[in-house]
C-alpha positions as CSV (number, residue, x, y, z in Angstrom):
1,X,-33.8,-12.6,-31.5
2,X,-30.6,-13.1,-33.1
3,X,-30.1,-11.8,-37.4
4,X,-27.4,-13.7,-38.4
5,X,-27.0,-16.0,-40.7
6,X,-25.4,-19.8,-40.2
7,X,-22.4,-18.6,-41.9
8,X,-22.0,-15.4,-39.4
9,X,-22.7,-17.9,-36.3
10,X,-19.6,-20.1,-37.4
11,X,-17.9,-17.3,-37.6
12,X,-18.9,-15.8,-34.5
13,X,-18.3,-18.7,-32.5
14,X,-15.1,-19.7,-34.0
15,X,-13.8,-15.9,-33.0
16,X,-14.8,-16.3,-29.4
17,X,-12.7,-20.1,-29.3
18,X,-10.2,-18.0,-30.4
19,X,-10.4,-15.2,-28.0
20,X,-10.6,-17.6,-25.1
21,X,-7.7,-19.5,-26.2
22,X,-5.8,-16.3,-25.9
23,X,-6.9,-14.7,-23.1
24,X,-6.6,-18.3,-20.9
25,X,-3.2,-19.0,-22.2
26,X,-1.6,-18.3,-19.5
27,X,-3.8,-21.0,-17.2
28,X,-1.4,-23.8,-16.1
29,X,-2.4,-27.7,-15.8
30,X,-1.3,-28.2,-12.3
31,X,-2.1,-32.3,-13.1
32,X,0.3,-32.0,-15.9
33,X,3.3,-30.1,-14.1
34,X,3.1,-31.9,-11.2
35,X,3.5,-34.9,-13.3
36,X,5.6,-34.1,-15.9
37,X,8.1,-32.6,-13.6
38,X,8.4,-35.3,-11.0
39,X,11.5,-37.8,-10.8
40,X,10.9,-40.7,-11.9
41,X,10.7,-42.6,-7.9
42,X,7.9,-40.4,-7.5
43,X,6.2,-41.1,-11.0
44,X,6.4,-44.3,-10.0
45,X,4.4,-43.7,-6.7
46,X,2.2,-42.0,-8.6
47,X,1.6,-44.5,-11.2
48,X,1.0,-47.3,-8.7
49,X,-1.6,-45.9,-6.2
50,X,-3.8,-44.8,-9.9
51,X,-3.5,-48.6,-10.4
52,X,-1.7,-47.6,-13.9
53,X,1.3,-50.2,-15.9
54,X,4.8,-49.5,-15.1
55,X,5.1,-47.9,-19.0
56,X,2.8,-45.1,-17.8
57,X,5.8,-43.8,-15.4
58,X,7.6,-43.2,-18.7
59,X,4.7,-41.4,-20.5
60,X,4.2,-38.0,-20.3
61,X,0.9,-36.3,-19.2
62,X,-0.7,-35.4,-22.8
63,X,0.7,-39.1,-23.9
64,X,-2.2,-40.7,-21.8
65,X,-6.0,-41.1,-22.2
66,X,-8.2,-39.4,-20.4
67,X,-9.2,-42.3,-18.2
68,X,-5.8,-42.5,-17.5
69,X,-5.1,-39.0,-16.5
70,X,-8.0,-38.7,-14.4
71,X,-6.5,-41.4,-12.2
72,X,-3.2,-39.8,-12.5
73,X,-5.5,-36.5,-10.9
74,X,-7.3,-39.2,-8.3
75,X,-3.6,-40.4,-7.2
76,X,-2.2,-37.3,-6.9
77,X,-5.2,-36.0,-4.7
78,X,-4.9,-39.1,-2.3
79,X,-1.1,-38.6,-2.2
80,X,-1.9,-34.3,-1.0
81,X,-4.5,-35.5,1.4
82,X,-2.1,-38.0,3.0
83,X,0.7,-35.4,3.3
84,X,-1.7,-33.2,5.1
85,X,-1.6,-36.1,7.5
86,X,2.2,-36.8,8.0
87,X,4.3,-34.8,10.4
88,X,6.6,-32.1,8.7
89,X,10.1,-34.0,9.9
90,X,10.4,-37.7,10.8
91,X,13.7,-38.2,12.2
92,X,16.4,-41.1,11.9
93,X,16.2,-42.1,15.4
94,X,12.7,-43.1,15.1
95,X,14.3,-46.0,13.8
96,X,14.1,-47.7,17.0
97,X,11.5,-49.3,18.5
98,X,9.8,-47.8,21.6
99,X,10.0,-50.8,24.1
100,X,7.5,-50.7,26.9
């Protein structure tokens, strides 16, 4: 059973946001930097396969809702699981056409 008043609960838990805050600073959003850091081609990409408006390519991460980054995170998923599928080097000369 817990002997603290309302007041020293507020308290309490307003000490521990604060303690968390600090100790998972360091923790990256790997949504966000992916994003964020990408050239604007691949924003782009990005933006179209999450189904988003061409002024979202221009938007940072924290600028969207989070409907919006959550298919930003859904894109971004589909686009690693398709690269898992693709060869590591496609060269020029499969430009041409294999005729059998």
């Amino acid at each position: 059973m817990l002997l603290a008043t309302d007041t020293q609960k507020a308290i309490g838990i307003k000490r521990i946001s604060q303690i968390k805050r600090e100790l998972f600073a360091y923790r990256k959003n790997v949504a966000q930097e992916a994003f964020d850091k990408s050239p604007p081609h691949i924003r782009k990409t990005i933006c179209f396969h999450a189904e988003l408006k061409a002024r979202h390519v221009l938007m940072t991460f924290a600028e969207m809702s989070y409907t919006e980054r959550q298919k930003i995170i859904w894109a971004l998923n589909d686009l690693i699981d398709l690269s898992k599928t693709l060869p590591r080097f496609i060269s020029d000369d499969d430009c041409e056409l294999n005729s059998n």
